[in-house]
Each structure stands twice: as structure tokens, then as C-alpha cells.
N, C-alpha and C positions, 0 to 999 in steps of 0.2 A: 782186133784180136782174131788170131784163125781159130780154127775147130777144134774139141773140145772131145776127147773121146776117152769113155770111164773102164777101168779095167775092175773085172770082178776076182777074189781071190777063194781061193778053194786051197786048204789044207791038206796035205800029203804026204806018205810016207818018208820023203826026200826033202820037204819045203815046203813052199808058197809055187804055186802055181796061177798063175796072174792073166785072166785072158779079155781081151777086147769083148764089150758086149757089142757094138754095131756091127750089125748084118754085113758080110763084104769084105770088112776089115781084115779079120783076121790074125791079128798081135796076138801072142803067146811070149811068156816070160816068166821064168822062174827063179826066186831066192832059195837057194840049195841052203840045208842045216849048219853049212859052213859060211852063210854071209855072201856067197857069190851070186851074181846074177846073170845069169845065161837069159840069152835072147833064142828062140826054138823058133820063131815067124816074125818076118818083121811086120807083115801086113803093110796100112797104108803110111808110109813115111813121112809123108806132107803133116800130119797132125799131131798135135802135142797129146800123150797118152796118159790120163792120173789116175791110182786107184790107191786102195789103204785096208787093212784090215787090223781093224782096232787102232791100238794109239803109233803103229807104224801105219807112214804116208809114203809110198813109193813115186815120186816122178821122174821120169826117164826119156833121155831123149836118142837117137843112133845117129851117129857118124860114122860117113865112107873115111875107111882107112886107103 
């Protein structure tokens, strides 16, 4: 299994604001009040990113278009 890296969420005037705690990384991603999910940094792509706040579980992965 690859690496494991936990996104923390912070509540917002706009959403979920969702961001990588490993030092480096730098993953940033937000669920806007309308359900969308904007990606703001991809950070490191090689690794699977999970975080959740309360009984919503976000996992997410990016693909090059």
C-alpha cells in the first residue's frame, strides 16, 4: 500500500476548506456550500489524500486531463 496522507478540515465562510497536514506537501481543497470540489494545490500527487469532518468522509484522487 503507498502513502497515506491525512487532510485536516477547517470550516468557512464558503465551505470545507481541506488541507494536507504533512510538512512539504501542500494539498489544499475545498467543498464550496454548493457541493463542488475545487482542488487550490495539488501538492504531492504520488499519494492517496483522506480527511473527513464529522460524518462526511472526503477521499480524493487528481487526474491529468
Amino acid at each position: 500500500m503507498g502513502t497515506v496522507h491525512q487532510l485536516i478540515c477547517t470550516i468557512s465562510p464558503g465551505g470545507l476548506l481541506f488541507t494536507c497536514e504533512d510538512d512539504g506537501c501542500g494539498r489544499r481543497l475545498a467543498v464550496t456550500d454548493d457541493g463542488e470540489l475545487v482542488i487550490i494545490d495539488h501538492g504531492d500527487r504520488a499519494v492517496l489524500h483522506r480527511g473527513s469532518s464529522g460524518g462526511i468522509e472526503v477521499t480524493t484522487g487528481v487526474r491529468s486531463l
